[in-house]
N, C-alpha and C positions, 0 to 999 in steps of 0.2 A: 530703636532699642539695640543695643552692645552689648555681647556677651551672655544674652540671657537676662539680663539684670531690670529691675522695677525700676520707672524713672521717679522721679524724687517726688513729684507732687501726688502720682497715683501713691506713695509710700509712705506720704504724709496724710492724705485723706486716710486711707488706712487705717494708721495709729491712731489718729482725731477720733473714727468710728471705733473703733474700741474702746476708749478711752470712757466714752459716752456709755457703751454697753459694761465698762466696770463701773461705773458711779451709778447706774441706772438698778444693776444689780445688788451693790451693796449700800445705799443711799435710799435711804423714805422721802419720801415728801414732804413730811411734819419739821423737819429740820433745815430750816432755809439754811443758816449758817454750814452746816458741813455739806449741803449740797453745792450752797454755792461755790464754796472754797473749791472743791472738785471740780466745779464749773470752768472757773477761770484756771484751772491746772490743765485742764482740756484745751481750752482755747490758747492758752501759752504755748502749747505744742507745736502751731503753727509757724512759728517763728523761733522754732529749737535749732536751726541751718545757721540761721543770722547772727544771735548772739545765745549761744549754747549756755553762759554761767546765767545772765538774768533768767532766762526762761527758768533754768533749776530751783533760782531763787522762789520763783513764784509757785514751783510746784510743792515747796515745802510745807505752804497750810496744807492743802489736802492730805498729806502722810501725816500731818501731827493731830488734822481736828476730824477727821475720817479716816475709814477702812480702804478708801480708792487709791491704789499703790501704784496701778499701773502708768498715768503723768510723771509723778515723780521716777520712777525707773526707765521710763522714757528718757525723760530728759538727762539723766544721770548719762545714759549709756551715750545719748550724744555726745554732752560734753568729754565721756571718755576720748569716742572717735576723733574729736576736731584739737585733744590738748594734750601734751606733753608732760603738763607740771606734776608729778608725783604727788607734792603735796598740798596741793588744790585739789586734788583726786582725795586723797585719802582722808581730808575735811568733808567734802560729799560724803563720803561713805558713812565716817561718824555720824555725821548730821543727820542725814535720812535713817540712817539706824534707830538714833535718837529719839528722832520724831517719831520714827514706827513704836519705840518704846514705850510712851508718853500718852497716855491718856487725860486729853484736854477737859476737864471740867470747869468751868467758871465760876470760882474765884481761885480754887482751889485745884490745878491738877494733879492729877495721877501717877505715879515713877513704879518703873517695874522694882522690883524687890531682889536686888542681887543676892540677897542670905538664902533665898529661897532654892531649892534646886530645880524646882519648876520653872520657874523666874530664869533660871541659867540658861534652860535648853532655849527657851523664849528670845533670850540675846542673840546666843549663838546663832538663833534663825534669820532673826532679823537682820546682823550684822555679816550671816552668807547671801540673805538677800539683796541687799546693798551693795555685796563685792561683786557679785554675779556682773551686774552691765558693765562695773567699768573692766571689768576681764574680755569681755567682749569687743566693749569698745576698742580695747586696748590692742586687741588681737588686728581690729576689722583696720586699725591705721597700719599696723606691722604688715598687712596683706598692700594695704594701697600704697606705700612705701615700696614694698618690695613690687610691682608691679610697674612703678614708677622706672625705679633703678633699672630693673629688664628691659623696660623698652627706651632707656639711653645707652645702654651695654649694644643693644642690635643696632642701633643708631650707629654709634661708632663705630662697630664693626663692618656694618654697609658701605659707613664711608672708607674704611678701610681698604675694603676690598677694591673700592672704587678707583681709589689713588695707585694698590699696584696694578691693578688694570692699565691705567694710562703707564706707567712706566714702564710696562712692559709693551704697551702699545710704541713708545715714543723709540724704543730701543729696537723693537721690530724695525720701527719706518728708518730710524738711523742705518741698519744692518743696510736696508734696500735702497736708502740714498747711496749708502759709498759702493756697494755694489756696481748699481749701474753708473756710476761717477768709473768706475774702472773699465764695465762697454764702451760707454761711449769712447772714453779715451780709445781702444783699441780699436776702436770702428773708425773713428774718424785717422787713426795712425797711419789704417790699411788705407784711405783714402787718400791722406797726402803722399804714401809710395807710388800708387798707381797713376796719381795725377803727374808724379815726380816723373818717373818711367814715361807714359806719356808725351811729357815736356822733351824729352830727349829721342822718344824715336820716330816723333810726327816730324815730318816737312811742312804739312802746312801750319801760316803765320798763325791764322786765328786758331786752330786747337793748342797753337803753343803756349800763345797767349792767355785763353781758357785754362790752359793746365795750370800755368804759372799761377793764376787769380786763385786758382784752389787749394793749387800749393802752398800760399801766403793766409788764406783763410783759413786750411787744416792747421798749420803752424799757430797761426794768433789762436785759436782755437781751443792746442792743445797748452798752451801758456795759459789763456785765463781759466781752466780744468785745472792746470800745476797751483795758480795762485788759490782760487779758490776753496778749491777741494769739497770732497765728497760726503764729507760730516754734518753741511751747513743745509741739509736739505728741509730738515726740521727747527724752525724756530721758536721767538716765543710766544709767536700770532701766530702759528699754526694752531686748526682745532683738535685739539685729542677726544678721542672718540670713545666708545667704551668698551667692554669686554668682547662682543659680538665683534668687534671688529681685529683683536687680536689673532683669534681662530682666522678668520680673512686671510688677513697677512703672512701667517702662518702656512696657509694651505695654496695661496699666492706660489705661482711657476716662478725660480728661481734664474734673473738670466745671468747669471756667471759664468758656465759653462758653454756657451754659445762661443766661436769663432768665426768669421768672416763666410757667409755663403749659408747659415743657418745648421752647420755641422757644429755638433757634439764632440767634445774634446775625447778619445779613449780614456776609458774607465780605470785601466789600467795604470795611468802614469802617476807618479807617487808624488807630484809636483801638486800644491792646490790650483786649481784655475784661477783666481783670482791673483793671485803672483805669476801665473803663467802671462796674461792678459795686461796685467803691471808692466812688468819688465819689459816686454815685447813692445808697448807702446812709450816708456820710456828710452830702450832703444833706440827704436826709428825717429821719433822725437831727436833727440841727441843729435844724429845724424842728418837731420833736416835743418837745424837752426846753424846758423851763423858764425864761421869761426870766432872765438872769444867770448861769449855766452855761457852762462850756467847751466850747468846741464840738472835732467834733473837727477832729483836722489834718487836712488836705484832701493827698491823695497828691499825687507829681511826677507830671507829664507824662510820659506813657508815649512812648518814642521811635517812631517810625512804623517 
């Protein structure tokens, strides 16, 4: 059970047993005809979910040829819940009215007396009784409708939230790809000066040798870091994660500020590290490659 709510068959047994306890009430025995009419207004109930206008149809003897009112306003008020048509509603309502008005005798029936003023309030009753279920009905769809729409509004909205999570996620991991795309570069910068250095103040062949190979490695190194670049660390096969991982990223040690030796750049300099770390490895760079080569682009000026 959901919400609290009766499920449908305990809610159909239900009405069936009332239905029984109206016609048992207002119904003799002497009278197989209006009892049984009631009868089968009873057992139509069962199948009021399925096809809500037949069932109504059937409950109509009992409201015209007995006092047992409650089938017919049963069914009435389903049909409300399950239909839209205005004016299929508002022939229900005539009609059982009708019938409620209609005293069935054989050959001959019975019509209320409109001149009458008694006769009037008798209408009026009958035809607020009859409007009563489909107000209800009418209400109980306007609820499940409107409960419906609610929970595609949260739907959308979840997924929502869901999508700027990832793009904020994907914008996070981009920040800390080009980032450390600008360590590395400066780590391995420092490393082709000192292999360079090195190269020139060893005497022996094989450390010269070894410099030179690291020399040629930092260099190619820092070439495909220039070609590649540090944007591409997020693709479109990467997996984006969800909110929980934002805060991560977020809370995630920044390494920009890091220089050679695990020292901390002073807090002081009004330069971003990030442009400090650029330049510095585009620099050495430059200086390392090969007269007539492109050098690289030298970044903008980081604002203060």
């Amino acid at each position: 059970m959901r919400g609290g709510r009766v499920p449908a068959p305990v809610l159909d047994v239900l009405l069936i047993a009332v239905s029984l306890l109206d016609v048992l009430v207002h119904e003799e025995s002497g009278e197989p005809l209006r009892r049984g009419a009631a009868l089968l207004a009873t057992a139509a109930l069962a199948l009021r979910r399925h096809a809500p206008l037949p069932v109504f149809v059937l409950t109509l003897p009992a409201a015209l040829v007995s006092d047992a009112l409650f089938a017919p306003l049963a069914a009435l008020y389903t049909l409300a819940s399950l239909n839209r048509h205005r004016v299929l509603l508002a022939a229900g309502v005539l009609v059982l009215a009708a019938c409620d008005l209609t005293h069935w005798t054989w050959p001959a029936p019975e019509f209320a007396d409109l001149t009458d003023s008694s006769d009037l309030v008798t209408v009026t009753y009958s035809l607020a009784t009859a409007t009563a279920p489909v107000f209800l009905g009418q209400l109980v769809q306007a609820r499940r409708e409107l409960s419906l729409r609610l929970t595609e509004i949260s739907r959308a909205r979840e997924h929502e939230r869901e999508l700027l999570a990832q793009s904020v996620l994907a914008a996070e991991r981009a920040q800390l790809a080009r980032e450390m795309h600008d360590v590395v570069s400066h780590q391995v910068s420092l490393i082709a000066v000192r292999a360079g250095a090195l190269q020139v103040a060893t005497r022996d062949d094989a450390a010269r040798e070894a410099a030179t190979t690291i020399r040629q490695l930092s260099v190619q190194t820092l070439e495909e870091l220039r070609r590649g670049g540090g944007g591409q660390a997020v693709g479109d096969g990467d997996q984006v994660g969800g909110v929980g991982q934002v805060g991560e990223l977020r809370r995630r040690p920044r390494p920009v500020g890091e220089v050679a030796g695990g020292q901390h750049q002073h807090p002081g300099r009004q330069q971003h590290p990030v442009a400090v770390e650029r330049g510095q490895g585009v620099e050495i760079f430059d200086g390392l490659r090969p007269a007539g080569a492109h050098p690289l682009p030298q970044p903008p000026p980081a604002s203060p």
